[in-house]
C-alpha positions, 0 to 999 in steps of 0.5 A: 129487155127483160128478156134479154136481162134474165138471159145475161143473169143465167149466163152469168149464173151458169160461168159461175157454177161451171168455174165451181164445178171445175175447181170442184173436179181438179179438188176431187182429182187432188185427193184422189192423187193424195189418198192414192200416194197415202195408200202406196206407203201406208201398205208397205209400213202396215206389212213392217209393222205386221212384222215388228208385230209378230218378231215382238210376239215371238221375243215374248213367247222366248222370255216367257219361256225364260222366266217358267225356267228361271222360277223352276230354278228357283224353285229348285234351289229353294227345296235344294237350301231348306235340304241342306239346313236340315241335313246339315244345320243340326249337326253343324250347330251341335260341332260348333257349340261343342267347339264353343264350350272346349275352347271355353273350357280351356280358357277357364282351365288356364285362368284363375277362377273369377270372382262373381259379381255381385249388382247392387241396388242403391235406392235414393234417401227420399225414397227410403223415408217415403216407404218407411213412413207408409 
């Protein structure tokens, strides 16, 4: 009897660990078939990014270049402002204060002469009896 027992105890240990085995091979099937799927449109997203990747890089390099020239320009254009102010700026204050001083004059030569002005100080009656005293 106790045989029999411990064979009935190992049938149903080895039902149990076929039904595991089992469940466990269609889990390992399951997840073949997923990382297979996730392989199949990861390659293809990979590549595209590959190539949004390299058109980005491409779209820097054209900007970079854009910015080197854009500074030489300004560059350029600095050296081509302080030129003129010193070609031009001396000269150009020299007509206009002449201007300032003809159209003054003529001013003047018209109008009768003015008369000076003259500002006075009015210091305060406390503050005179305080200086006087010391």
């Amino acid at each position: 009897m106790a045989g029999l027992l411990v064979a009935v105890f190992w049938a149903i240990l080895v039902s149990f660990l076929a039904v595991a085995l089992v469940r466990l091979a269609q889990t390992l099937r399951a997840a073949t078939r997923l990382l297979d799927g996730v392989t199949e449109q990861a390659v293809p997203l990979l590549g595209e990014a590959s190539q949004t990747v390299r058109s980005a890089q491409t779209q820097l390099d054209r900007v970079e270049a854009i910015a080197v020239d854009v500074q030489d320009v300004a560059a350029n254009a600095s050296a081509l402002s302080a030129t003129v102010a010193s070609t031009f700026g001396g000269p150009l204050v020299k007509v206009a204060a002449f201007g300032y001083g003809v159209r003054r004059a003529l001013r003047r030569r018209g109008a009768p002469p003015a008369e000076p002005v003259v500002v006075t100080r009015r210091v305060p009656a406390a503050r005179r009896r305080r200086s006087g005293k010391d």
